[in-house]
PAKEZA-577252 format. One record per residue (C-alpha): residue in three letters; z, y, x. Coordinates in steps of 0.1 Angstrom, whole numbers, padded with zeros to 4 digits, always signed. Layout:
BEGIN
AlaZYX/...
END
This chain:
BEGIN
Unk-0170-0166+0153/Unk-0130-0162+0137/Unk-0146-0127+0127/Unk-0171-0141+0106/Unk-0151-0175+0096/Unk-0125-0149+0082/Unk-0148-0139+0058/Unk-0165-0174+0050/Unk-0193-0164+0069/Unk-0208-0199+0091/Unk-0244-0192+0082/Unk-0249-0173+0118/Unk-0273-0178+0143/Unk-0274-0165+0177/Unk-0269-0167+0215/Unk-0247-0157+0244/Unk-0270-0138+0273/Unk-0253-0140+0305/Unk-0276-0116+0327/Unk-0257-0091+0347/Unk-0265-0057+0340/Unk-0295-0066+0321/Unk-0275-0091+0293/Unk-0273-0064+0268/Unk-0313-0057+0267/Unk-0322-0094+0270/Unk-0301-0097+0235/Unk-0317-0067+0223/Unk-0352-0084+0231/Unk-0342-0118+0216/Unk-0330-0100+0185/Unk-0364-0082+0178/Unk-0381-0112+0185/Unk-0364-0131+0161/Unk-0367-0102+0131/Unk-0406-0106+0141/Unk-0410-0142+0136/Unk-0415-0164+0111/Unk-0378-0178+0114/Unk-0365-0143+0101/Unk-0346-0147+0065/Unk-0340-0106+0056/Unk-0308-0107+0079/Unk-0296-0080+0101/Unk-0290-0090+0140/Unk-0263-0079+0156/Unk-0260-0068+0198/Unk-0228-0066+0217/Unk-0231-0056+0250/Unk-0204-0061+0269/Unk-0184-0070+0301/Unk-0160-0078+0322/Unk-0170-0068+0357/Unk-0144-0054+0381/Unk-0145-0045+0419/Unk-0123-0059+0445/Unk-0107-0030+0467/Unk-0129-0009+0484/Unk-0153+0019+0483/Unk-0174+0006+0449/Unk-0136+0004+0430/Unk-0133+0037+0416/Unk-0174+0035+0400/Unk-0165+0011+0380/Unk-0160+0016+0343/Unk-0158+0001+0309/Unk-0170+0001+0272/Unk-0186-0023+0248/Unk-0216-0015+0223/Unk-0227-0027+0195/Unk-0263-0025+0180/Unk-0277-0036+0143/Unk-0309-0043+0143/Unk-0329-0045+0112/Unk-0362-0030+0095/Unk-0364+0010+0086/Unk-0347+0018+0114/Unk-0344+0057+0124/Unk-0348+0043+0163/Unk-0378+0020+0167/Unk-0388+0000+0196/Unk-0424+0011+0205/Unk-0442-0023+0200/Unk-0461-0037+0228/Unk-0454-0012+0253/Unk-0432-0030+0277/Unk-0428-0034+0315/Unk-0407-0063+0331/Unk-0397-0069+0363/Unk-0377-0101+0378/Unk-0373-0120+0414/Unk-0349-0133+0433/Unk-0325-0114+0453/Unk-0287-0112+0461/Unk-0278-0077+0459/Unk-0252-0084+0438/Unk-0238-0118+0429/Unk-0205-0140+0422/Unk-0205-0171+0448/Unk-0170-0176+0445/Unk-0154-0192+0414/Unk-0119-0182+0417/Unk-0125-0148+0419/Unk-0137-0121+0395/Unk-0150-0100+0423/Unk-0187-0099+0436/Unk-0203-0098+0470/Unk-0223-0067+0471/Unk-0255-0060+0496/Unk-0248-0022+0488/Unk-0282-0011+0508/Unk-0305-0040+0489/Unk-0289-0031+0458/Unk-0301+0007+0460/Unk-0335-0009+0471/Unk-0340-0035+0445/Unk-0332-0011+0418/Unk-0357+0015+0435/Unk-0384-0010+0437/Unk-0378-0025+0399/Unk-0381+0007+0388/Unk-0415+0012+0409/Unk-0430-0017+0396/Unk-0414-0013+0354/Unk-0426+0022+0354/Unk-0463+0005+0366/Unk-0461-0020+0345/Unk-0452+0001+0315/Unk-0479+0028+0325/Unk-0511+0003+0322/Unk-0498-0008+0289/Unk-0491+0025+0276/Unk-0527+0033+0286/Unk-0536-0001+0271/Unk-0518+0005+0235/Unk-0523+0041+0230/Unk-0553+0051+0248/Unk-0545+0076+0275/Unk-0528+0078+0309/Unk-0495+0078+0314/Unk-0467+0102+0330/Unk-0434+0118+0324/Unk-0450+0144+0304/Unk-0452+0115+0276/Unk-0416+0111+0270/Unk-0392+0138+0257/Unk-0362+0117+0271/Unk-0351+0093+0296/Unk-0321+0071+0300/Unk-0315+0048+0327/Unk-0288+0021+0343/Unk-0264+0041+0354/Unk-0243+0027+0380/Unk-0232+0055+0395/Unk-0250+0092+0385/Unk-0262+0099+0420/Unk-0288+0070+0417/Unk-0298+0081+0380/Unk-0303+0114+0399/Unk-0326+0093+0421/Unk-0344+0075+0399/Unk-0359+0105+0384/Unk-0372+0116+0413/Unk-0388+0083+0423/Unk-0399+0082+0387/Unk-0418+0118+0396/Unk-0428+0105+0434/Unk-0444+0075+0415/Unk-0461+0100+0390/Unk-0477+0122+0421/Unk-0487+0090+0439/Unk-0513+0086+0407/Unk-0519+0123+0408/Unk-0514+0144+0440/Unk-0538+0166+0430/Unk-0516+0181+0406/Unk-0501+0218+0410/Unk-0469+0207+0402/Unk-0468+0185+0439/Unk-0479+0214+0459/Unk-0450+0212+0477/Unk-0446+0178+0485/Unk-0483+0169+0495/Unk-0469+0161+0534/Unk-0458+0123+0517/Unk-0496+0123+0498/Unk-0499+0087+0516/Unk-0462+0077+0519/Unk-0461+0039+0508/Unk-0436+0028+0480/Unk-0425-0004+0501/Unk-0415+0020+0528/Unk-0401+0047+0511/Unk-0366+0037+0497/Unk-0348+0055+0523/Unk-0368+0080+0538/Unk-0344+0111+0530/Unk-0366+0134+0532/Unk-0390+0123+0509/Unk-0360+0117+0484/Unk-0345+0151+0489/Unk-0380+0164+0485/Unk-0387+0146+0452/Unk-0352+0156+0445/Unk-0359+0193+0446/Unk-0393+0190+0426/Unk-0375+0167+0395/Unk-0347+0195+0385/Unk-0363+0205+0360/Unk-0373+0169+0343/Unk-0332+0159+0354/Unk-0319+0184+0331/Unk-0343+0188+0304/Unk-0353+0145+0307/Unk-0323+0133+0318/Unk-0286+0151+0316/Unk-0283+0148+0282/Unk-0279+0110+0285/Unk-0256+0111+0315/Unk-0227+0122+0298/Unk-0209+0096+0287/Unk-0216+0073+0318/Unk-0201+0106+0342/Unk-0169+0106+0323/Unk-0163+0063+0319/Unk-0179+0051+0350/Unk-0206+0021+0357/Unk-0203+0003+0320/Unk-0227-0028+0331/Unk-0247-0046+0305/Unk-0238-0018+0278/Unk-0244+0011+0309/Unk-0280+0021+0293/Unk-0270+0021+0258/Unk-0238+0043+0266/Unk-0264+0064+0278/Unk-0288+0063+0249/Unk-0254+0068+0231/Unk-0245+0100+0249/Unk-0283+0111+0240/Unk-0275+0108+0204/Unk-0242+0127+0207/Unk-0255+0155+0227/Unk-0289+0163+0210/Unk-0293+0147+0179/Unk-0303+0175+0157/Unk-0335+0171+0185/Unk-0346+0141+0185/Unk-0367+0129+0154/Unk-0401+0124+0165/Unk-0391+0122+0200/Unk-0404+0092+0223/Unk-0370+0082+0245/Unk-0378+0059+0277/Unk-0353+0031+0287/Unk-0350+0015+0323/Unk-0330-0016+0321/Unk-0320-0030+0354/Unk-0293-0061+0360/Unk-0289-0078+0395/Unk-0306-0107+0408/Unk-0326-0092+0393/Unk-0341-0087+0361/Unk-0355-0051+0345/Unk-0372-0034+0321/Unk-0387-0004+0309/Unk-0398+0000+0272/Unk-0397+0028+0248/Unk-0381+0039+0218/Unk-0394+0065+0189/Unk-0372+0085+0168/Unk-0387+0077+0130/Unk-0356+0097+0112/Unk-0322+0113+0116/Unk-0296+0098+0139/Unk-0268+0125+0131/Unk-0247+0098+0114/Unk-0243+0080+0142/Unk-0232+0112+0160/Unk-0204+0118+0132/Unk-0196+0079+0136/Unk-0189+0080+0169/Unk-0166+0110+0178/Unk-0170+0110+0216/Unk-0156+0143+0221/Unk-0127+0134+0204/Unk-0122+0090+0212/Unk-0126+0108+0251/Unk-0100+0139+0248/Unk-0074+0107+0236/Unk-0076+0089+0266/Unk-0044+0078+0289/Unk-0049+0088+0320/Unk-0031+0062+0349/Unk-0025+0069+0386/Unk-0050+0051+0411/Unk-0022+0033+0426/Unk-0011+0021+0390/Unk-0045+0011+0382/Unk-0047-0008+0415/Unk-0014-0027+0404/Unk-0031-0038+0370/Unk-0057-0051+0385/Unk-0035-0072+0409/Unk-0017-0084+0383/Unk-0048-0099+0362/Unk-0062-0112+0397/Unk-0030-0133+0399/Unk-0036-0146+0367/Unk-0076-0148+0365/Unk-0071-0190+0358/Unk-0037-0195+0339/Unk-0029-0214+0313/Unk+0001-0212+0292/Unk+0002-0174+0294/Unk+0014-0144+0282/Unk-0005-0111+0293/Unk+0015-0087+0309/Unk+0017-0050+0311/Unk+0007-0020+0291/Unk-0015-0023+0258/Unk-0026+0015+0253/Unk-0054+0008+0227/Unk-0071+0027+0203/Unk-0061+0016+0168/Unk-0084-0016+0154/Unk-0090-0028+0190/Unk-0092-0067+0201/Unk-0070-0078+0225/Unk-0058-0115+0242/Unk-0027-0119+0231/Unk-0021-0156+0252/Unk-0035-0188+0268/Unk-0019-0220+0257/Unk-0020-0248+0276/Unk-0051-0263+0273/Unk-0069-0227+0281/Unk-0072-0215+0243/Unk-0074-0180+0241/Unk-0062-0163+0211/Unk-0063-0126+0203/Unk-0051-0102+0179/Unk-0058-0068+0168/Unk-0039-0037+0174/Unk-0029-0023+0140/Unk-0038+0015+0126/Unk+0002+0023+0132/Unk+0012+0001+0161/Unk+0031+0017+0187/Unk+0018-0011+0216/
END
């Protein structure tokens, strides 16, 4: 809000979503909903998807990433979501969760995790499947999108998910050629499948094709900055833009939105015009060859020192502020816990 009161802006409406993973879409939902409804003025909304999820030390440390995005959201659009095709999964598990309130790290169920995203996936890509066939009056398989983009904790389960996303596809049709192969798991069931190797390595072998043709494209940007969170799915329909752009009009793009806990979806977005400027906005190629690259140990340090100081008051961050110019930073905690922040100036040598 000091953004907009900067600029006499107090006429703003709008909502934090706390959601894990799934935060950034739930936003994205609420600010469609809104531009739908009879409450709607002619304003644009505005997503940011971010977070501030870390891992304590261990194996799951070195997946973890970071980056923020931001979304406007407003009529004429060059993406569009596909209205009324949606599929949403939720129930209650810990796979992932923060119990304790002193610490920014979770407690993480690594083998439920892999299985809950598995099985939200099973059921969104159902889900989205009858009401695909509902809406637009045909039957529904990967040969209906030109793109996918997924979570992406870590690539090796994007990798996965395809696959499953094919194994669900020759479950509905195992008559097809294509599964000629694979027709030894024609009666497999989903709810005991999620770690039969073989079936995975199988499905695996069959989905190269739809991984890089489908899939690689948006798997870029999440490769080279690690599990992002709430904004993971959007760096990847970000990466999409970046690496085929000049491709996409007319193109149908499927999302799969996953968050522990656990909340999902999976909905669809059509390409109505050219997204090349927001290819020339960005400048991945060039915001990632700029990077500062730190030594694990160093990294392990910083982290240390901001779990030391996770509920202070009157404090000054410490360590290194290596920024790109125009970036947001907390500059201290007064006493009472007020955070104030500043921005990094075009020629600041912090």
């Amino acid at each position: 809000m000091e953004l907009f009161g900067s600029h006499g802006n107090y006429n703003v409406e709008g909502v934090d979503t706390l959601n894990a993973c799934y935060g950034g879409t739930n936003a994205l939902f609420n600010a469609v909903n809104w531009i739908e409804s009879s409450a709607w003025d002619g304003r644009f909304a505005l997503v940011v998807a971010s977070d501030i999820a870390v891992y304590g030390p261990g194996n799951a440390r070195p997946t973890g990433g970071c980056a923020a995005i931001a979304m406007l959201v407003g009529p004429n659009a060059p993406l569009v979501i596909e209205p009324g095709i949606r599929g949403t999964h939720m129930e209650h598990v810990y796979d992932f969760y923060k119990p304790i309130l002193n610490s920014e790290y979770p407690v993480v169920d690594g083998q439920l995790s892999i299985q809950s995203y598995l099985k939200a996936l099973d059921m969104c890509y159902s889900a989205y499947s009858k009401r695909f066939q509902e809406k637009i009056g045909k039957s529904f398989s990967l040969k209906e999108a030109e793109y996918i983009v997924f979570h992406s904790p870590y690539n090796k389960l994007v990798r996965r998910a395809i696959a499953r996303l094919q194994f669900n596809d020759f479950l509905v049709n195992p008559d097809d050629p294509a599964f000629k192969e694979v027709q030894r798991y024609r009666h497999q069931q989903r709810e005991e499948s999620y770690f039969n190797r073989g079936l995975a390595t199988a499905f695996e072998k069959t989905s190269n094709d739809l991984y890089a043709t489908k899939v690689l494209p948006s798997t870029h940007l999440s490769v080279e900055l690690g599990n992002c969170y709430s904004a993971s799915l959007y760096v990847g329909l970000l990466s999409l833009i970046d690496q085929v752009s000049d491709e996409l009009s007319g193109k149908r793009v499927i999302l799969f939105s996953y968050g522990s806990g656990l909340s999902s979806s999976m909905f669809s977005i059509l390409v109505r015009g050219s997204v090349e400027f927001m290819k020339q906005k960005q400048k991945i190629s060039k915001r990632l060859s700029q990077r500062q690259f730190v030594d694990p140990a160093e990294f392990t340090k910083l982290l240390g020192l901001r779990e030391s100081h996770l509920l202070a008051s009157a404090y000054i961050p410490e360590g290194p502020l290596n920024l790109f110019p125009g970036t947001f930073y907390l500059d201290k905690v007064d006493d009472k816990y007020r955070r104030y922040y500043k921005r990094k100036l075009k020629d600041s040598k912090l």
